[in-house]
C-alpha positions as CSV (number, residue, x, y, z in Angstrom):
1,X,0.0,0.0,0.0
2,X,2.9,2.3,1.1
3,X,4.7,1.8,-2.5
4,X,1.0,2.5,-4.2
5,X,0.4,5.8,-2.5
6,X,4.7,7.1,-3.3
7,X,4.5,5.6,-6.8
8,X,0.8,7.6,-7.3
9,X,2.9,11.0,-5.7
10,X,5.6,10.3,-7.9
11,X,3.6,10.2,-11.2
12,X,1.8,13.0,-10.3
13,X,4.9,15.7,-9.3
14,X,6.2,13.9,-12.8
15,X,2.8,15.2,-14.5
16,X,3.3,18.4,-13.2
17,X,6.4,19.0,-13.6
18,X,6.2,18.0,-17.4
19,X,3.8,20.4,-17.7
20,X,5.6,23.1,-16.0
21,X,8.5,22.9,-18.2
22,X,6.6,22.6,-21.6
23,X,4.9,26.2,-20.6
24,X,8.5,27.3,-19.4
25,X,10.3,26.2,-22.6
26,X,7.5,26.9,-25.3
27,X,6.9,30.5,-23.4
28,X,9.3,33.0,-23.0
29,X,7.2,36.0,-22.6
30,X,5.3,34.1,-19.5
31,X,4.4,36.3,-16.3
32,X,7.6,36.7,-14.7
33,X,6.6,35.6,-10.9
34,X,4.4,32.6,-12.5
35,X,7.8,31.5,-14.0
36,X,9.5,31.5,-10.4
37,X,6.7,29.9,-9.3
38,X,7.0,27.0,-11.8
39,X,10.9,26.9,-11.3
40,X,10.1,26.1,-7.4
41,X,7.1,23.7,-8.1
42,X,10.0,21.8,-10.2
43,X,12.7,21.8,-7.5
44,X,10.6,20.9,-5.2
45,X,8.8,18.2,-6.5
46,X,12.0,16.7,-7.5
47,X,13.1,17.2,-3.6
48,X,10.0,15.4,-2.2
49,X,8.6,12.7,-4.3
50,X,11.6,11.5,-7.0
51,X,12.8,7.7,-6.6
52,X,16.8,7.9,-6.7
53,X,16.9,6.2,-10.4
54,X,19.0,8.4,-12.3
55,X,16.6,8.4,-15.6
56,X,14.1,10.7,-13.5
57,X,17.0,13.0,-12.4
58,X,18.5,14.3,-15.6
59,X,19.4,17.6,-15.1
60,X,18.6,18.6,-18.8
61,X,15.1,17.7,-18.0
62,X,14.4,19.8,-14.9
63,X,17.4,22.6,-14.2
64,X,15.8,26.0,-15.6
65,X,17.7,28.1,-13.7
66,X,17.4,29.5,-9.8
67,X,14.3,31.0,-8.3
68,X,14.4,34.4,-8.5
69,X,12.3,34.7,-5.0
70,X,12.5,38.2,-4.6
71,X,9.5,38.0,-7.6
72,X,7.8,35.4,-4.9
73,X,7.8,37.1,-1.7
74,X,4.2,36.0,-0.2
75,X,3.7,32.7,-2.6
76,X,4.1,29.2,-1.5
77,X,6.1,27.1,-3.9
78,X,6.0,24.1,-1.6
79,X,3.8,22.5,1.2
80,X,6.5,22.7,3.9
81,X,6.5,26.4,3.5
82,X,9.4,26.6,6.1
83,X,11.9,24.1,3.5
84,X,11.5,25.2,0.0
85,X,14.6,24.6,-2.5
86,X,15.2,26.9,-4.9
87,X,17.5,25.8,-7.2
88,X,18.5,22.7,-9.1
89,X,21.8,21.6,-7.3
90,X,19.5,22.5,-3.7
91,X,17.1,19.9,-4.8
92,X,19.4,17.5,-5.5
93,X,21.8,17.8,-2.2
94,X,18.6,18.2,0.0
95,X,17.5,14.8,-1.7
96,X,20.6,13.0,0.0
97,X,20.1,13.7,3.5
């Protein structure tokens, strides 16, 4: 049941996080802070419900940059509001501890 419940969080940061990157990449002239805000959905759905296989953590796939947060001061990007990542690499190291 346990594996069930990760596997159905996995597939759906994975769903999101495609779609975040398709508007990122296909649209450069998106809403600055809603581009921040994607950015940080990314990194930290990649943080909280990635399995370690490497195919899921290309960094090609998922890097777009750092958050600027300055352009998110008042938005949550994640649900432990107190732990967001904001960056590829931040994902990444915070995955390993």
């Amino acid at each position: 049941m346990v594996f069930g419940v990760k596997w159905g969080q996995f597939q759906s940061a994975l769903a999101e996080n495609k779609l975040a990157v398709s508007n990122l990449d296909a649209m450069p002239n998106l809403d600055p802070q809603f581009r921040e805000y994607l950015k940080a959905r990314i990194y930290n759905n990649v943080r909280e419900f990635y399995p370690s296989k490497p195919g899921y953590l290309l960094q090609k796939d998922w890097d777009r940059g750092p958050v600027r947060q300055d352009l998110l001061t008042g938005v949550a990007v994640a649900k432990d509001v107190m732990d967001p990542v904001w960056s590829w690499q931040a994902a990444i190291e915070a995955r390993a501890q």
